[in-house]
N, C-alpha and C positions, 0 to 999 in steps of 0.2 A: 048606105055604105059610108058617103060621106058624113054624118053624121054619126057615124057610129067613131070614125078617126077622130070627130072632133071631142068626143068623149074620152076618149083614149088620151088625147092629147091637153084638153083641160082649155080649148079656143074657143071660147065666147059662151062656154058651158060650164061648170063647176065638173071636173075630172070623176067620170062615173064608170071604171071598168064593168060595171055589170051592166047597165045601160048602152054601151060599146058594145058587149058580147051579143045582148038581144036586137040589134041592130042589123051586125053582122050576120049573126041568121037569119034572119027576112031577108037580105038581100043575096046572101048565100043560095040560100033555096032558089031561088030566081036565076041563080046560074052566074054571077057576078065575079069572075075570079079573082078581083082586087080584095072581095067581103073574105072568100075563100080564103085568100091568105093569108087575111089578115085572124080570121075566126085562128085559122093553125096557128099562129104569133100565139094569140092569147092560148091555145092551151100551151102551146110548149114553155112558155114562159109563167102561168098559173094567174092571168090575169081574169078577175072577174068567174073564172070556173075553177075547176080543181087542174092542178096540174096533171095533164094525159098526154106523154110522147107519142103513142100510138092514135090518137085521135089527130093531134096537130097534122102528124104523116100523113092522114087520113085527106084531113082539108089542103093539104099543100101536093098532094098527087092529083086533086080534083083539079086544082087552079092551075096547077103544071100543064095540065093535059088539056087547059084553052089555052097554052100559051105564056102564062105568066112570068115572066122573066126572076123578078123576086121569089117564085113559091118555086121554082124549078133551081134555085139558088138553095132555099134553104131545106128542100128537098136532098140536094148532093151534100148539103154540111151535115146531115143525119145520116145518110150513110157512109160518110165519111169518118162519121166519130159512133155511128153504132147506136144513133138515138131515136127510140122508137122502131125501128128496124134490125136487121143484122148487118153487120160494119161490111160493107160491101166497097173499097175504092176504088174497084172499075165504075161500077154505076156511078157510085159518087161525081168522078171523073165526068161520065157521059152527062148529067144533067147540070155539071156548073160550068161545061163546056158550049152546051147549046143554049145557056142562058146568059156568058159571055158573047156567044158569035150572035147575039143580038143587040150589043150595046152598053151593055147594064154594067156599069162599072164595078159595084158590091163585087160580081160574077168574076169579072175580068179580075179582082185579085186576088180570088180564092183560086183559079184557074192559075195565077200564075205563083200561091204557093202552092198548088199541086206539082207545077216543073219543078220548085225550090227544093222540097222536100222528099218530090218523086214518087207523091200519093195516086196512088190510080196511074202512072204515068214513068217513065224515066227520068230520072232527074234531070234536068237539063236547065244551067244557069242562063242561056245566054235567051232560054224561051221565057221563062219566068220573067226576065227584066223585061221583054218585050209586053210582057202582057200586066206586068206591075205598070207598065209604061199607058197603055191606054187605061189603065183605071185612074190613075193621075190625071191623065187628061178628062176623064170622067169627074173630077173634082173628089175622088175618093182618098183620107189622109194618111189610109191603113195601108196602103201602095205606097204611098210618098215617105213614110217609115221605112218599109218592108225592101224601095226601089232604094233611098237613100243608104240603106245598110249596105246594097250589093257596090253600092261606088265607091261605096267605104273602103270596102274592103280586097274591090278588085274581081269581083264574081261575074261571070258574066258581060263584062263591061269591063272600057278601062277604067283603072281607078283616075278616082276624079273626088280628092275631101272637097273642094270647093260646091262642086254639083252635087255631094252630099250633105253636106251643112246646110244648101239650099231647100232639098227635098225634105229632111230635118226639121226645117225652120217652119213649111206647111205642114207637118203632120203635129207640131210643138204649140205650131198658137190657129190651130182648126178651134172655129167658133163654138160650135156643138161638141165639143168633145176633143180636147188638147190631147195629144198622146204624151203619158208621162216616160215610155221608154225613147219616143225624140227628143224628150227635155233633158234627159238625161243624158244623151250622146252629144247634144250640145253643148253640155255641161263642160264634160271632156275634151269637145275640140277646142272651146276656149280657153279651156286649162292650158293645151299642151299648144296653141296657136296652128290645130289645122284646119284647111279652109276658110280661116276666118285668123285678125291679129290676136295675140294671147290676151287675152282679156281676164284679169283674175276677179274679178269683181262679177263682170257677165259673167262667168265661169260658176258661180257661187249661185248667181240668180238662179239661175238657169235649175241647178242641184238642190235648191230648197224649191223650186216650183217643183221638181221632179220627186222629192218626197213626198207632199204633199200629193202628190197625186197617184203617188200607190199608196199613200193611206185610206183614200176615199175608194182605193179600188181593193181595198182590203175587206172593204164594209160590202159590196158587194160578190164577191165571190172567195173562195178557198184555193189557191192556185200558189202551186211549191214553188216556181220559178218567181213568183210575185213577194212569198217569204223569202225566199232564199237573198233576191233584191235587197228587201228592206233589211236582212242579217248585216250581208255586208255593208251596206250606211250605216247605220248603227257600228258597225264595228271601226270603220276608217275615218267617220265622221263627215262623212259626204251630204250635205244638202242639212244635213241637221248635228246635233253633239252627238261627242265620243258616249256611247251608252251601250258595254260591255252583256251587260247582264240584258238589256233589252236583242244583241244581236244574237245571242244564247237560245232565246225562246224564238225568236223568227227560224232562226237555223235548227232548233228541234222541230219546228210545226214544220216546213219542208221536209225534214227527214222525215217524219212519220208521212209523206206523200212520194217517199221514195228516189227525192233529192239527191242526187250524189253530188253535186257540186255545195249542198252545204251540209256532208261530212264533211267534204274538205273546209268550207268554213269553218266548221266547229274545233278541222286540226288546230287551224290558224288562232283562232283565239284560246286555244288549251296551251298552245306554245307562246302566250305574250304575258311576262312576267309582272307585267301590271293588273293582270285579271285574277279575283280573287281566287277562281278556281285552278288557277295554272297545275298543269298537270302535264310532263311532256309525255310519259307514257299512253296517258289513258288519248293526248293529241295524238301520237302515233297508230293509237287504234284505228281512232277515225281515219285515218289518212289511210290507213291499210284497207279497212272495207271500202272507201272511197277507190281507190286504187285496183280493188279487184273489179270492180263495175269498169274498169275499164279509163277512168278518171285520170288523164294523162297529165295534169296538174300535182294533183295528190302523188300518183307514181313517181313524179320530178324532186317535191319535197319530202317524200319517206327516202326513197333515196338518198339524197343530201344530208340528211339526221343521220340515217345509217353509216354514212360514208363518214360524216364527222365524226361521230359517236361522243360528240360535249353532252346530248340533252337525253340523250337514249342510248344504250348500249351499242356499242360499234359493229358493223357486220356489216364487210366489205364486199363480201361476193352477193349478198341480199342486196345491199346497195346498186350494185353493177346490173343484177339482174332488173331492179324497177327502174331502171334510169335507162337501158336498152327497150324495155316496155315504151314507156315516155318517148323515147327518140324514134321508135320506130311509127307511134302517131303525130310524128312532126312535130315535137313538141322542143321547139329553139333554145332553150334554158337546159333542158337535161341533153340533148346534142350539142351544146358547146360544151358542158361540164363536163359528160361522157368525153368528148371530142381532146379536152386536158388531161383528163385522169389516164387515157390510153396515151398522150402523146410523150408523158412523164413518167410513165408506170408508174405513180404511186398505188401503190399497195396490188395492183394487177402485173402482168406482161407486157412492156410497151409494146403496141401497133399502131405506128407511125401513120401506115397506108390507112387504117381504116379512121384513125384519129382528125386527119388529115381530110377525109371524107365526108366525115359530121361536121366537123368546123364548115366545111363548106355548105354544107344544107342549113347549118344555121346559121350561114353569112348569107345567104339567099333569102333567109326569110327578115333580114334588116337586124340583126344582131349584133353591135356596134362593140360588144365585146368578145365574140369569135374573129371579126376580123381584127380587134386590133392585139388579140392574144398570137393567132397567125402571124400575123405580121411579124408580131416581134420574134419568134421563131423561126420566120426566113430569114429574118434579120442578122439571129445569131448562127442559125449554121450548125446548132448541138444535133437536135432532134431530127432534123429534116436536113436537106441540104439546103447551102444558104441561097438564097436566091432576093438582091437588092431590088430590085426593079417590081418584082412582085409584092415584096415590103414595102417600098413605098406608094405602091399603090394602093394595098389595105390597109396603111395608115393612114391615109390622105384620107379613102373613102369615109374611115370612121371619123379623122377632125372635121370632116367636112359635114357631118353629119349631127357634130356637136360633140363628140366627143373628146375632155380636157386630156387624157392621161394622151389619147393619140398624137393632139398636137404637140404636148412636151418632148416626145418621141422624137417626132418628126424633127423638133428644135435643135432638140440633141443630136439630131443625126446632123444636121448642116451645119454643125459649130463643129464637131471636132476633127473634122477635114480626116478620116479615117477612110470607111465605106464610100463615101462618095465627096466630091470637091467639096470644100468649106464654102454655103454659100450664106453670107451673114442675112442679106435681105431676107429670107426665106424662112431661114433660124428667126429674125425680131418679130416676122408677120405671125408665125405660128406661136411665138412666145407670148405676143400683145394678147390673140385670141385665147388663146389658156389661162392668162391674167384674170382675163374679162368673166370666165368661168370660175377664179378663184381658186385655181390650181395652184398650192403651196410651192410647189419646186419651181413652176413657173415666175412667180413671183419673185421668187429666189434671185433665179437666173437672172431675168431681168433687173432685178434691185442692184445686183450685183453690180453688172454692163455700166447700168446709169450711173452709179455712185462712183465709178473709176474710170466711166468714159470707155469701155474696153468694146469697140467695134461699134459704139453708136455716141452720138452727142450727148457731151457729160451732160447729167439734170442733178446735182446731189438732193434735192427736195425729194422729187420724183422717185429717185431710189432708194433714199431715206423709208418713205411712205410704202413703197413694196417691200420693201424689207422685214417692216413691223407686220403688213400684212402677213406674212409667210410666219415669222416669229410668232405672229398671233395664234400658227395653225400646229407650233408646235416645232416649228423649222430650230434645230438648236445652230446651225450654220449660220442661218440668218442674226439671230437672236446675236452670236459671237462677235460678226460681221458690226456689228450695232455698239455692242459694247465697246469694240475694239477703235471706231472708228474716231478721229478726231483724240486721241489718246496715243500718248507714246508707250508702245508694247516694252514692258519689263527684259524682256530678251534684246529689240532695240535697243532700248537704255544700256543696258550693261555692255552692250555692244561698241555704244559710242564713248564710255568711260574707258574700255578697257585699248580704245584707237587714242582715245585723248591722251591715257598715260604714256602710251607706247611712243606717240608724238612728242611728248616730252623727254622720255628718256634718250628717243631719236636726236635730239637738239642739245640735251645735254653733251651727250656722249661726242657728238659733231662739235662742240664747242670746244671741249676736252681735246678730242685730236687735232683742235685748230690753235691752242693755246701750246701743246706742245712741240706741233710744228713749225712753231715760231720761235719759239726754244731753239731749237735743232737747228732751223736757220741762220740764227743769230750765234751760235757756236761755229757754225760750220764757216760762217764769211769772216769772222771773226780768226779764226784759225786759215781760209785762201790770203786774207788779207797781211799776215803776219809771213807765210811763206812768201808773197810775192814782195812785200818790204825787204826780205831776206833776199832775192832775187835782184833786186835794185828796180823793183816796177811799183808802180804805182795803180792805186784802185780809179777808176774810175764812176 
């Protein structure tokens, strides 16, 4: 038997699958479950014999039944998927469960995507992490992917990116066999800085080793979610270039395997006007049969087309209806859009209450644009009644979250001493961060402030410099502000000409009644003086 692995494996022998398989049988025959196994490896895989599912079965029920913890392992992945047997997931279930509760780590993950998925079993996250959990500690990297996903994303477990970036990082650089879908989610936390600092560089590594490694895993097997992957790189230019026409033919090879997630690819790149084939109707298709599968992506953007009606014929109540589909699978982007189109009735009936209700389901799910849309709706008191306190708390939550439009909000609300006291600290804090994001009005304000000293220490440089930024983004106030600045304004001028003359005429005219009340003076004593002569008096 051992020699028959070492042919198999190419150690200290020139690699002889058929030398391997006559190996195996000699020691098979002798009752050897480790040979047994491994005899079933070779046919189900077509090493050194013909490939035979039903014979492998064969040898992996023998080895099972002394015990073998691998052959009772890949005993349950055949009937689990129906190979060589009939797909049976209770059995499946029972024999990758008593070849877990012996140690085997392989076992302990297939056992605990059995809770994941709820093959043979109920689904149950919080059993799966636990049994993803001993296959890690098994040193298995297919766990440390499968466990790191669930902290990702909060399954079973608290979320934890940090503890998922780490479990990631083992399943990403495993010696024997790097997983390229951890490489790829590392790809993205470094992008986006979670669990780890934003790294755009590592971020970039990371997505061209993760191409590179579904292309080698292309060469090996036919698997739609494996095309569907490399569609979209190809299409966003993730890990490798923007290459249109090459994400066309990934996205068709998935779809001919029953893909629905690249229809909706194939929407996406029918509707980008830089792709030669751009087509928003025949995008619409896709997105529609994508969408009847259930595709609550696809259902979000036919929706959205319909509702706009710029790239495709407009059709409001079709709209409503796939965007109520989409929100009612959780889907955060068509429950906050829903969540406006009702709270405004554009082109429906407003329902305030139920408008009011999505927004909230898709503030729950970290939608930084349902709350700061809400917000600004208590804020003003049309739609809903106003309520400030609850406003600034989902605006706060989304600037604090990163979002610019929020914090200028927030700005504005503490400058103009309206809604609640003028508080300036509070207004420059949230001003600076929206700066720092590049938010034009932001910039604005601030430029402003600085350049006139108005509630904070003049800088005229400093506000000079935001000023242009904001001008740069299109700001025509700013751009005014600019021109205007250090310049005497035309209406000024004519201002101070038309005070200068008045000043003169003022001084004329004052001179004139000083000149003749001197006259009039010099008459009038002139005349006291001549009566009191006449009088026998004298002037003195």
């Amino acid at each position: 038997c051992n020699l028959g692995a070492c042919y198999v494996q190419g150690k200290g022998v020139e690699q002889n699958y058929n030398r391997a398989v006559s190996w195996f049988n000699k020691s098979a025959a002798q009752g050897n479950d480790v040979a047994q196994c491994n005899l079933g490896n070779c046919y189900h895989k077509g090493y050194g014999v013909k490939h035979d599912l039903q014979e492998a079965v064969k040898w992996y029920r023998l080895a099972a039944g002394l015990g073998n913890a691998a052959a009772m392992t890949n005993l349950g992945v055949c009937y689990r998927q129906g190979e060589g047997v009939e797909a049976d997931t209770l059995t499946a279930f029972d024999y990758l469960y008593r070849a877990a509760d012996k140690g085997y780590s392989v076992a302990c993950n297939e056992v605990g995507d059995c809770f994941f998925f709820g093959y043979g079993v109920e689904q149950n996250y919080t059993a799966s992490a636990e049994w993803f959990t001993k296959a890690v500690e098994g040193k298995s990297p297919f766990a440390a992917y499968a466990l790191g996903g669930q902290y990702y994303r909060g399954q079973g477990v608290e979320q934890d990116f940090s503890q998922a970036f780490s479990l990631f990082s083992i399943a990403a650089t495993d010696t024997s066999k790097p997983n390229a879908y951890a490489q790829y989610q590392l790809g993205r936390m470094c992008k986006e800085g979670l669990g780890t600092d934003a790294d755009h560089f590592a971020s970039e590594q990371w997505y061209r080793q993760a191409y590179q490694g579904f292309l080698q895993m292309e060469q090996d097997m036919a698997d739609d979610k494996l095309y569907y992957r490399l569609g979209s790189m190809n299409l966003t230019g993730t890990g490798t270039d923007v290459d249109l026409l090459q994400a066309m033919l990934y996205f068709e090879k998935a779809t001919e395997l029953g893909n629905a997630d690249a229809l909706y690819g194939l929407g996406k790149l029918y509707l980008r006007k830089d792709f030669e084939g751009y087509d928003p109707v025949k995008a619409a298709e896709y997105l529609e049969e994508a969408a009847k599968q259930g595709h609550s992506y696809a259902q979000y953007l036919l929706g959205k087309l319909l509702l706009r009606g710029e790239d495709i014929q407009q059709d409001c109540n079709a709209a409503i209806q796939w965007l109520e589909k989409s929100a009612e699978q959780d889907n955060q982007y068509a429950q906050y859009l829903l969540g406006k189109i009702l709270l405004r009735g554009d082109g429906v009936e407003a329902d305030p209450k139920r408008a009011v209700e999505l927004l909230k389901r898709s503030i729950e799910q970290g939608n930084l644009y349902a709350a700061y849309f809400l917000g600004k709706a208590c804020l003003s008191g049309e739609a809903i009644p106003q309520d400030i306190d609850r406003a600034i708390r989902l605006l706060t939550d989304a600037a604090e979250r990163g979002m610019d439009s929020a914090m200028y909000a927030l700005a504005k609300l503490y400058l103009a001493d309206e809604l609640v006291r003028m508080d300036k600290e509070k207004a420059i804090y949230w001003l600076k961060k929206a700066v720092a994001l590049n938010n034009q009005y932001a910039q604005y304000q601030l430029g402003k402030m600085l350049l006139f000293g108005q509630g904070i220490d003049r800088d005229i440089e400093i506000g000079k410099y935001l000023l242009r930024l904001s001008a740069a983004q299109g700001n025509e106030y700013a751009q005014r502000i600019l021109n205007n600045y250090g310049r005497t304004p035309i209406a000024l001028a004519g201002f101070r000409l038309l005070a200068n003359l008045a000043h003169m005429f003022q001084n004329r005219i004052e001179q004139e009644q000083k000149q003749n009340s001197n006259l009039i003076d010099r008459k009038l004593r002139q005349k006291i003086e001549e009566k009191k002569q006449a009088q026998g008096l004298k002037m003195g």
